[in-house]
C-alpha positions as CSV (number, residue, x, y, z in Angstrom):
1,X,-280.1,32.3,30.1
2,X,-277.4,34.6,29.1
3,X,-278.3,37.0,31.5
4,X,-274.1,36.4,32.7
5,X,-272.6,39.9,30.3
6,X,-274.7,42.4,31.8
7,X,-271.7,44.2,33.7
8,X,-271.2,44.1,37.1
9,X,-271.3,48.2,37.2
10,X,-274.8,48.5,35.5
11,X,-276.4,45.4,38.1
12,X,-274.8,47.7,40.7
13,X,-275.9,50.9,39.7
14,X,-279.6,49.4,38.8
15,X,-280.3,52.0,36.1
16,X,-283.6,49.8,34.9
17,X,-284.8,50.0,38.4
18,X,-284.3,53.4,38.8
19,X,-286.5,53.7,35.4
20,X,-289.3,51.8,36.1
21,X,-289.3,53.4,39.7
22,X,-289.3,57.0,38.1
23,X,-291.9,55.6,35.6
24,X,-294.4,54.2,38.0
25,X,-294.1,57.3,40.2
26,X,-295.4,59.0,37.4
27,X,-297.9,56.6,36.6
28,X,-296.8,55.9,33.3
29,X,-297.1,52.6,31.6
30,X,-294.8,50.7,29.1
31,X,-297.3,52.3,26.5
32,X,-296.7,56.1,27.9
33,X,-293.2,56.0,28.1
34,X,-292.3,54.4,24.9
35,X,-294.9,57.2,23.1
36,X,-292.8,59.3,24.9
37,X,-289.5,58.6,23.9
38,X,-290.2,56.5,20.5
39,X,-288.2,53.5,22.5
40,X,-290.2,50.6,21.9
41,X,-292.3,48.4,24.6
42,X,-290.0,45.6,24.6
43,X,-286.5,47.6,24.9
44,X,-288.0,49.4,27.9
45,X,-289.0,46.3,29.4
46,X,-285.7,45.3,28.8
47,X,-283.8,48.4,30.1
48,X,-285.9,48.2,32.8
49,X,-284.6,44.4,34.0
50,X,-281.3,44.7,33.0
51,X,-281.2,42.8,30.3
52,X,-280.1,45.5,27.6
53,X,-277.4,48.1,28.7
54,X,-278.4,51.7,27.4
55,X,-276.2,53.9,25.3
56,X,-276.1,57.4,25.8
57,X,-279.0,58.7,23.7
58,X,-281.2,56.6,25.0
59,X,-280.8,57.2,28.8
60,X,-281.1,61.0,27.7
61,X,-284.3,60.1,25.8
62,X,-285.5,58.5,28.9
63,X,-283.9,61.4,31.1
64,X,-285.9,63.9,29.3
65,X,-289.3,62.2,29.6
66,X,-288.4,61.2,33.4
67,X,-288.0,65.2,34.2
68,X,-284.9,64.2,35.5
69,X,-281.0,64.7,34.4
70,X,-278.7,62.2,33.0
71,X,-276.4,61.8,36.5
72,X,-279.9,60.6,38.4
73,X,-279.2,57.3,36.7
74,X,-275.7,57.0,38.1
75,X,-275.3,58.0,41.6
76,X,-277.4,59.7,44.5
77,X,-277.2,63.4,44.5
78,X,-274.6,65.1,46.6
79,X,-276.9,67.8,47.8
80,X,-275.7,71.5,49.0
81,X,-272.3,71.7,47.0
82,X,-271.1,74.1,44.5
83,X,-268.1,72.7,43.6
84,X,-268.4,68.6,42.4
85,X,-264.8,66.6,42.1
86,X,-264.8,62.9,40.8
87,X,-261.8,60.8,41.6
88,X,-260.9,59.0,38.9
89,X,-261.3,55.7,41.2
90,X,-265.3,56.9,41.6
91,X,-266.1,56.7,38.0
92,X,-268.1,54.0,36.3
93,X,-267.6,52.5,33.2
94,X,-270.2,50.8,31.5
95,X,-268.8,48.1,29.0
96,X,-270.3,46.9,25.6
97,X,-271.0,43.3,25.1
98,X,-269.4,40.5,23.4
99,X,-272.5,40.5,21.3
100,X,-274.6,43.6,20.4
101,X,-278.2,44.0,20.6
102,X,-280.1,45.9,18.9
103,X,-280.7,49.3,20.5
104,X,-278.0,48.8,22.9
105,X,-274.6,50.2,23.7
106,X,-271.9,49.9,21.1
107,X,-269.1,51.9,23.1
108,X,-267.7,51.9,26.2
109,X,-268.4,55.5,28.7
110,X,-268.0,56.7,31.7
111,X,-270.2,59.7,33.4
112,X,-267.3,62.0,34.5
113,X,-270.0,63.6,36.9
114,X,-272.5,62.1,38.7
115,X,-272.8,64.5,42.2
116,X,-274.7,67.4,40.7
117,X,-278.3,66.6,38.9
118,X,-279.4,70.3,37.6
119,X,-276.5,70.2,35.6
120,X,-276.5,71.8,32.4
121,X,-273.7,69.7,31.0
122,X,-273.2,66.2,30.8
123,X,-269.4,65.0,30.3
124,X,-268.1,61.2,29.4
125,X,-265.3,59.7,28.5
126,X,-266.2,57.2,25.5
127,X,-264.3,54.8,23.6
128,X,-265.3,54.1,20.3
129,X,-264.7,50.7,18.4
130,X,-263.5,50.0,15.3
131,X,-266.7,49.3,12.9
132,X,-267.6,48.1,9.8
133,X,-270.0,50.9,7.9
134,X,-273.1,48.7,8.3
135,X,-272.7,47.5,11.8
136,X,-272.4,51.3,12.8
137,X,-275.8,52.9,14.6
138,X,-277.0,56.2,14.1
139,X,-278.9,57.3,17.1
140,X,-280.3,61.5,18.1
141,X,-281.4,63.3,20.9
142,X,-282.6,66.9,21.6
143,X,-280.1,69.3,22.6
144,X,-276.3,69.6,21.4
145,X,-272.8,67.5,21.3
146,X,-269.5,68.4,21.7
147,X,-266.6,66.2,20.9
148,X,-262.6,66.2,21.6
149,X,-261.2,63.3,19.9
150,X,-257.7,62.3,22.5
151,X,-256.7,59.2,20.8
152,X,-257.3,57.0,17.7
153,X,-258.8,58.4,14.4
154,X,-262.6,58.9,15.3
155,X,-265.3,58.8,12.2
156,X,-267.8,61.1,12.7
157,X,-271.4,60.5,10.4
158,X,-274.4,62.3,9.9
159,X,-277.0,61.1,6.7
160,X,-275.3,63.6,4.3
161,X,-271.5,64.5,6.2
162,X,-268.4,62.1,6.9
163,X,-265.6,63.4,8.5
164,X,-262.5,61.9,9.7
165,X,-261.2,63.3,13.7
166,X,-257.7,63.2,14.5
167,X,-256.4,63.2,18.0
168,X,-256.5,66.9,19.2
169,X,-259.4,67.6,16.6
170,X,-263.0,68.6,18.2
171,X,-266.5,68.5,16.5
172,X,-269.4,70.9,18.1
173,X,-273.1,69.8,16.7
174,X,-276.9,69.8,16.8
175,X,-277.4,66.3,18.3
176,X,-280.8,66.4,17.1
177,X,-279.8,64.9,13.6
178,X,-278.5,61.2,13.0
179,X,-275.7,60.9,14.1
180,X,-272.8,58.3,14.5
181,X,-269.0,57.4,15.2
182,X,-266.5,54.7,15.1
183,X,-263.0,54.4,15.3
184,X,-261.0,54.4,11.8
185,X,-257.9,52.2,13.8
186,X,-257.4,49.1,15.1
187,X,-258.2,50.1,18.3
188,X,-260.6,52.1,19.9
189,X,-260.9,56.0,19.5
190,X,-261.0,57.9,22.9
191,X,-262.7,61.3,23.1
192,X,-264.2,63.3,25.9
193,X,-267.7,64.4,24.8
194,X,-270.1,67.0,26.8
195,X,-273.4,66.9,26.0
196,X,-276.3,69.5,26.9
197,X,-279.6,67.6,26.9
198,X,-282.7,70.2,26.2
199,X,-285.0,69.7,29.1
200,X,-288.4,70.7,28.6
């Protein structure tokens, strides 16, 4: 059982409870939910238990078809505020394994806002290995993406564009299409990306 590299910050936050909760109270099966997102059966399952930790996309994906936004899965709602402020000590970074599974996170991020839930933007910070062309995955979601490479050079792929990000550089796209990135240096590329997620 290596169960032991699912972070401590994902066990605490319980985002594959908080699924299969949304899921049921919706009365949706494995079945609905994976028609409804094109996730398979056996990755929700094992979302749902904790066993996989979920990369960006996919908790949008699941976000959409949950009718719920993207910061339900990280914190309880701070309810009657206008004005949201996360100390840097309140964020919570969820780690890549040692050894990647399919369908699951390749980068390290961190939700820069998790207070407000009608939010119309969603900001992390994300660091980006370094990647070998055919271990990187290409993943899409409705809505858009916008990217502001800080540190590293960041390698930004869609089927038919490369493009190489230098720190200070920004790329704004249609995050509907294929899409991937990796770093181009030894070490990871850091960027802050804000992404608007097109609720039904």
């Amino acid at each position: 059982m290596d169960r032991q590299d699912v972070t401590l910050a994902v066990k605490a936050l319980q985002i594959g409870g908080k699924i299969r909760e949304l899921r049921e109270k919706q009365h949706y099966t494995l079945q609905d939910l994976s028609a409804k997102t094109g996730l398979s059966k056996a990755l929700l399952s094992q979302i749902e238990n904790n066993r996989v930790i979920p990369p960006i996309a996919t908790l949008l994906r699941l976000a959409k078809a949950l009718n719920v936004s993207l910061s339900y899965f990280f914190q309880d709602e701070v309810r009657g505020e206008s004005i949201y402020i996360t100390r840097v000590n309140e964020r919570i970074r969820v780690d890549r394994r040692s050894h990647h599974r399919e369908g699951e996170v390749d980068y390290v991020y961190e939700a820069l806002e998790t207070k407000k839930h009608d939010k119309h933007m969603e900001p992390f910070y994300v660091e980006f290995p370094p990647l070998e062309t055919h271990e990187m995955v290409f993943t899409s979601h409705d809505g858009e993406e916008f990217v502001y490479v800080m540190e590293g050079t960041l390698e930004f792929r869609t089927a038919d564009r490369v493009e190489q990000l230098n720190p200070g550089d920004c790329v704004y796209f249609d995050s509907s299409q294929s899409h991937s990135f990796r770093s181009l240096s030894e070490k990871p590329a850091k960027a802050i990306v804000m992404v608007w997620n097109k609720r039904a």
